[in-house]
C-alpha positions as CSV (number, residue, x, y, z in Angstrom):
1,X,-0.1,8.6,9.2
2,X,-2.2,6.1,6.8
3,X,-0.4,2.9,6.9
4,X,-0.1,0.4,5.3
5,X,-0.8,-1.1,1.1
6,X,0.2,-4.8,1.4
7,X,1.8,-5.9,-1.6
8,X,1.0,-2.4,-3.9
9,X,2.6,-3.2,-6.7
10,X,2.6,-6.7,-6.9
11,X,0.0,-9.4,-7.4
12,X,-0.9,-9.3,-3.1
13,X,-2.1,-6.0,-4.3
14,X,-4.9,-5.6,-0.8
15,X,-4.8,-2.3,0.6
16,X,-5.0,-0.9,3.5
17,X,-4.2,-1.7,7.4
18,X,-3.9,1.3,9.3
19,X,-1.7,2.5,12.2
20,X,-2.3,0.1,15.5
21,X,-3.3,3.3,17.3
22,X,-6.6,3.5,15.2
23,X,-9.8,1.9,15.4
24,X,-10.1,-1.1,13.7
25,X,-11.5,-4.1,12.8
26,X,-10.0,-7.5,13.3
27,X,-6.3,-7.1,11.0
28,X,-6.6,-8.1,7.7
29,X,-3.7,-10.4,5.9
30,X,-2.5,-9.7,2.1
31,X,-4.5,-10.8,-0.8
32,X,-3.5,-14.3,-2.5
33,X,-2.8,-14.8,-5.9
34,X,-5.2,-17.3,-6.7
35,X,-8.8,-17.4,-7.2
36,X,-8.7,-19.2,-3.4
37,X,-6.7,-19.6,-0.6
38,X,-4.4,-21.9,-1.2
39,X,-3.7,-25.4,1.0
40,X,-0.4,-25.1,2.9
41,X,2.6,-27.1,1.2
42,X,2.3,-30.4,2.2
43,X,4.4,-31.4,4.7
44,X,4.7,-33.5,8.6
45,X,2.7,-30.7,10.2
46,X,0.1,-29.9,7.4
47,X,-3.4,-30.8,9.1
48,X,-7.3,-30.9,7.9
49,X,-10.5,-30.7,9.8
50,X,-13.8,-29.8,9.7
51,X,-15.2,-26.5,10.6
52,X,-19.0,-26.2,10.5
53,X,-19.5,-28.8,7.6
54,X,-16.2,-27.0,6.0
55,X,-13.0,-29.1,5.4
56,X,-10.4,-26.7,6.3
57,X,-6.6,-27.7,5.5
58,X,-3.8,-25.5,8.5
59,X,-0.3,-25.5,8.9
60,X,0.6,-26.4,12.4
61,X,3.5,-24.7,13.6
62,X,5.1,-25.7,17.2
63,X,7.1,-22.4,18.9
64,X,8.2,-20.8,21.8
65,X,4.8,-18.9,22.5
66,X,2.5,-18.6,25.4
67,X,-0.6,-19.3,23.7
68,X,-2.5,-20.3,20.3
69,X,-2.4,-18.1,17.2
70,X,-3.9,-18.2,13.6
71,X,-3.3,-16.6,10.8
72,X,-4.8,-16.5,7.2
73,X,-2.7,-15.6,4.7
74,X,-2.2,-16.1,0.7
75,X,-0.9,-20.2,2.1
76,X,-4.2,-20.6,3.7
77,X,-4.6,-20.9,7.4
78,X,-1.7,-21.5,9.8
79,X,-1.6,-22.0,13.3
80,X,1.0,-21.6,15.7
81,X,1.0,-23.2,19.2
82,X,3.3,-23.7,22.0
83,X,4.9,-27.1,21.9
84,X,3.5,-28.2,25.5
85,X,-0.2,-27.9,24.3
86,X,-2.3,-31.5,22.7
87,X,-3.5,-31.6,19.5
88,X,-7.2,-32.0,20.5
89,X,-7.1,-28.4,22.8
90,X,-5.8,-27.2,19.4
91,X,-8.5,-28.4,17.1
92,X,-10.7,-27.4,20.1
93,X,-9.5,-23.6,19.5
94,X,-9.9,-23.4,16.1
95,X,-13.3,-24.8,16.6
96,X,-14.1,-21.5,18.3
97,X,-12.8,-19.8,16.1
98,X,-14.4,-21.1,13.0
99,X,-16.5,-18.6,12.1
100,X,-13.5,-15.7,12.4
101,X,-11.3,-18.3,10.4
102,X,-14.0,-19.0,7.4
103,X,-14.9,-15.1,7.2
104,X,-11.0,-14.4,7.0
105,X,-10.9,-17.6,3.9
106,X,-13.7,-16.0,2.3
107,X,-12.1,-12.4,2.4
108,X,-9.0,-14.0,0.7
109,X,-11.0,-15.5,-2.2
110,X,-13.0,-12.2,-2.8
111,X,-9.7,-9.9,-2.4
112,X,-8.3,-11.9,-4.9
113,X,-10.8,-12.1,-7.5
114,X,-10.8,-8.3,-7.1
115,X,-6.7,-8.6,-7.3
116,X,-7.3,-11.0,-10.8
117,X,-10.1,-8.5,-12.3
118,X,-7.7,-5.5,-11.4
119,X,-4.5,-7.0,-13.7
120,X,-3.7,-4.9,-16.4
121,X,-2.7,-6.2,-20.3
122,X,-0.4,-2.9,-20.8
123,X,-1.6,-2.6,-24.6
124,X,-3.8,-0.7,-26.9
125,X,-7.2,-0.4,-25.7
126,X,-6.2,-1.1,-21.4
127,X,-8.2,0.5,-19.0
128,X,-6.7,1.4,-15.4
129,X,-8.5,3.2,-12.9
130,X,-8.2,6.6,-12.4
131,X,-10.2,9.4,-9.9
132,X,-12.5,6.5,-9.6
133,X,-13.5,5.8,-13.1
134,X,-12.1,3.5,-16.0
135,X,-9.4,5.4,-18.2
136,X,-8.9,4.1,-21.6
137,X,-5.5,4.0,-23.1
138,X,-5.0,4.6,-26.9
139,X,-2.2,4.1,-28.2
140,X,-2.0,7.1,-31.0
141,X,1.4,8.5,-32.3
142,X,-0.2,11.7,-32.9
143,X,-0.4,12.5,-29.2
144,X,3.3,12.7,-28.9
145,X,3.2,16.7,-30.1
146,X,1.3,17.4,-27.1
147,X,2.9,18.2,-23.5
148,X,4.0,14.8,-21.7
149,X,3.5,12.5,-25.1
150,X,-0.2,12.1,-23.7
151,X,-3.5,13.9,-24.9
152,X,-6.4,13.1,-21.9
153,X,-10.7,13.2,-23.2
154,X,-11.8,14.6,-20.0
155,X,-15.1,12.0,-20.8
156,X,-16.6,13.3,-23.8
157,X,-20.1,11.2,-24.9
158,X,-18.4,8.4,-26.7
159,X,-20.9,8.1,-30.0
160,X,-20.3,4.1,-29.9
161,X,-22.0,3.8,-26.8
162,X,-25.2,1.8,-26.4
163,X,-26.2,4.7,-24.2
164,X,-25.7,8.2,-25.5
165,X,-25.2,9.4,-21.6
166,X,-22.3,7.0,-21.2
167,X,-18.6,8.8,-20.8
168,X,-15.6,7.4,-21.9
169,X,-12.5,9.0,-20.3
170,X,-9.5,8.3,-22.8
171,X,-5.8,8.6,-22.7
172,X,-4.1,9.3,-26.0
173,X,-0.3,8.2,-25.7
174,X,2.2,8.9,-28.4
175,X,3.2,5.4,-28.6
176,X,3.0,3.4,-31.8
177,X,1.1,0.0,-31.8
178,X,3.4,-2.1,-31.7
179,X,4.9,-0.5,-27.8
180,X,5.8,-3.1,-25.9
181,X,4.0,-3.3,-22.4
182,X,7.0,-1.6,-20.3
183,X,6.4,1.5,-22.6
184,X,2.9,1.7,-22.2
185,X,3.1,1.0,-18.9
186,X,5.7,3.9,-17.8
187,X,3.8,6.4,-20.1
188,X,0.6,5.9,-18.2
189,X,2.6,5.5,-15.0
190,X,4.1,8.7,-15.5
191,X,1.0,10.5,-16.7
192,X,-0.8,9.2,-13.7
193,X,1.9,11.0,-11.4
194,X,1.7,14.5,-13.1
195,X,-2.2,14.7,-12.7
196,X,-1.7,13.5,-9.1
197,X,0.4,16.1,-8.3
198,X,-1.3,18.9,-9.6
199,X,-4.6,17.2,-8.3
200,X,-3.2,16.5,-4.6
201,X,-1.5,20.2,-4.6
202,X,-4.9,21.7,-5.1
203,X,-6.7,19.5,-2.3
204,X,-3.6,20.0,-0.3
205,X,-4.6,23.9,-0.3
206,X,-8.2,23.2,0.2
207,X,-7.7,21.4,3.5
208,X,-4.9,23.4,5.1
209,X,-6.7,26.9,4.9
210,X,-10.1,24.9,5.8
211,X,-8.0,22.9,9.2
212,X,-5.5,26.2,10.0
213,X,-2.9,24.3,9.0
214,X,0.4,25.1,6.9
215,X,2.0,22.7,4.3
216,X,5.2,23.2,3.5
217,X,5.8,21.3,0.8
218,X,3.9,18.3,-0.8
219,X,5.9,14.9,-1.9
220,X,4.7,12.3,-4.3
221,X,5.4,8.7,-3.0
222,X,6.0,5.4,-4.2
223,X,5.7,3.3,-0.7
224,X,4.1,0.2,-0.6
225,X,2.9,0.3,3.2
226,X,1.7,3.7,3.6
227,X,-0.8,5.8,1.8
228,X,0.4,9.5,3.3
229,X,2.9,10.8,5.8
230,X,3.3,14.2,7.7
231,X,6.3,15.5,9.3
232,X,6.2,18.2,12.0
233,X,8.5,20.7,9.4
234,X,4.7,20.8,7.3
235,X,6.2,18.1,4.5
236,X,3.0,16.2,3.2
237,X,4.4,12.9,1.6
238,X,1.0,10.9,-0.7
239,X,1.5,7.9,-2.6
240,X,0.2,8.7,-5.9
241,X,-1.8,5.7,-6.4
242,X,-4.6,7.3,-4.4
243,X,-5.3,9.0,-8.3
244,X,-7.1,5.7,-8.9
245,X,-9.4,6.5,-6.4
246,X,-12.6,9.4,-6.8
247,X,-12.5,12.6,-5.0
248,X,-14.2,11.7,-1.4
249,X,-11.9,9.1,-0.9
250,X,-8.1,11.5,-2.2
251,X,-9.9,13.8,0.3
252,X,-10.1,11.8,3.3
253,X,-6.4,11.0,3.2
254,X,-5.3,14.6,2.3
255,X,-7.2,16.0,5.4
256,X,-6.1,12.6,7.6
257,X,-2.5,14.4,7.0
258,X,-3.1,17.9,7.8
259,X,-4.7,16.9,10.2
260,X,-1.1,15.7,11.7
261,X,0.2,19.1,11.4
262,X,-1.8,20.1,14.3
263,X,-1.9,16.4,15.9
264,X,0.2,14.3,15.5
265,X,-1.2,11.5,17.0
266,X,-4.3,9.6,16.7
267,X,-6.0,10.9,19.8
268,X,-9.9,11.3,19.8
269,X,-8.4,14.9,19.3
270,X,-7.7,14.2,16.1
271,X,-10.3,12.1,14.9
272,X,-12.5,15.0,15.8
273,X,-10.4,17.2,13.3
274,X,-10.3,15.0,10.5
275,X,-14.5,14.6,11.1
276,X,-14.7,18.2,11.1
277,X,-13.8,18.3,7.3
278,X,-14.8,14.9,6.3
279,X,-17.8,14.2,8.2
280,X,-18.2,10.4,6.8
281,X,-14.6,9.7,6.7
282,X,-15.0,6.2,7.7
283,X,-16.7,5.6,4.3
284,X,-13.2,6.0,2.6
285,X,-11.4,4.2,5.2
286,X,-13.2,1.2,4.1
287,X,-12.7,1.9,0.5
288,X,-8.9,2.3,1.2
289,X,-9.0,-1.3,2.7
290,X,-10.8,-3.4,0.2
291,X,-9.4,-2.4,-2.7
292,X,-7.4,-4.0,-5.0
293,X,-5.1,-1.2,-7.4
294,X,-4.0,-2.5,-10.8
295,X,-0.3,-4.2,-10.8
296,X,1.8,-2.1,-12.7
297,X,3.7,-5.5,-13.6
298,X,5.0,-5.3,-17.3
């Protein structure tokens, strides 16, 4: 099971932590909404000091705990600490930790500039991603006579490129020009889910005959903390934002899924049997983790 999109469809829009049970790196926190982290509100426990030449604002937080924790989050950096301990063994901790803390602040600021370039103006002439490449929506009444109200350029050479080589992958919707953004929005929402479906049914087939495995039936999702689910009766369950992503990457969590039918765990066992399939899987896990999907916010 691939767990979990943070904030999917809203502006925290960081994917992905996986299931505790998997290797990983150091967890991740959700993306914040501004082009930095932000300082915690000011208030009697709201502290600065200086981490390797950095002035570094926390939120101290006194609880019934055991020992000191941190976390960075879209507020900054907060720390939590039993009531019992000084404030200088505190500052003294997040001394050690500086380096992990100023990675994790400059993680925040790049996740969400990626979360600020990903933002979609649902209007003539958007572009959202889709099988890992920009998709153009135009907003043409003309498309409306074709099946779904949309009419999808595969990525004929556009003649207005600089480049002759350059593609431009279009989506005609029967809209007028003057839709408003929840119209555009929902058409492209719900064009997005037909080609996933017929996209992730087809790699679905692939990768059960290729693993031995038998799907019996295949559910589009809308979660916001997991990318795919398996149950032991052969019901694959795949969030249909994985269309914005190219091929290698749709692939990875297909075959992560089937690879539940036959374990359904995460035992070297099956990391074997996903590798088997998708030899550089770890490529996509990574993808999965940093990227930041377009809100679909009208």
């Amino acid at each position: 099971m691939l767990r979990r999109l943070a904030g999917l469809f809203s502006k925290n829009a960081q994917l992905s932590l996986f299931d505790s049970d998997e290797p990983q790196a150091a967890p991740l926190v959700s993306a914040p909404s501004a082009a930095r982290p932000e300082r915690p509100t000011p208030s009697a426990h709201s502290r600065e000091l200086l981490l390797d030449g950095h002035r570094v604002g926390y939120e101290l937080r006194r609880a019934r705990r055991r020992s000191i924790g941190f976390t960075v989050s879209e507020l900054g950096l907060r720390v939590s600490a039993p009531r019992w301990v000084p404030l200088g063994e505190i500052e003294r901790a997040l001394q050690g930790k500086s380096g992990w803390i100023l990675r994790k602040l400059v993680e925040q600021r790049e996740r969400a500039q990626r979360v600020e370039a990903a933002r979609v103006q649902w209007a003539d002439g958007c572009s959202v991603p889709y099988l890992g490449e920009s998709l153009i929506v135009v907003l043409d009444p003309s498309a409306a006579q074709h099946p779904g109200g949309a009419r999808y350029d595969s990525g004929a050479t556009d003649p207005q490129a600089t480049l002759a080589s350059v593609a431009r992958h279009t989506l005609y919707l029967g809209l007028p020009q003057g839709a408003s953004a929840e119209q555009v929005r929902d058409a492209v929402q719900a064009w997005l889910q037909r080609q996933a479906k017929a996209l992730f049914e087809q790699r679905c087939r692939h990768f059960a005959a290729q693993l031995g495995v038998h799907m019996t039936r295949l559910r589009l999702s809308s979660a916001q903390t997991r990318w795919g689910s398996a149950s032991a009766d052969g019901v694959i369950r795949l969030n249909w934002r994985l269309v914005h992503f190219g091929l290698a990457t749709i692939d990875y969590v297909v075959a992560h899924e089937l690879a539940h039918l036959r374990e359904m765990n995460h035992s070297p066992r099956f990391w074997a049997l996903v590798r088997s399939v998708i030899p550089d899987y770890e490529a996509s896990r990574e993808r999965l983790r940093q990227a930041a999907l377009p809100s679909f916010e009208a």
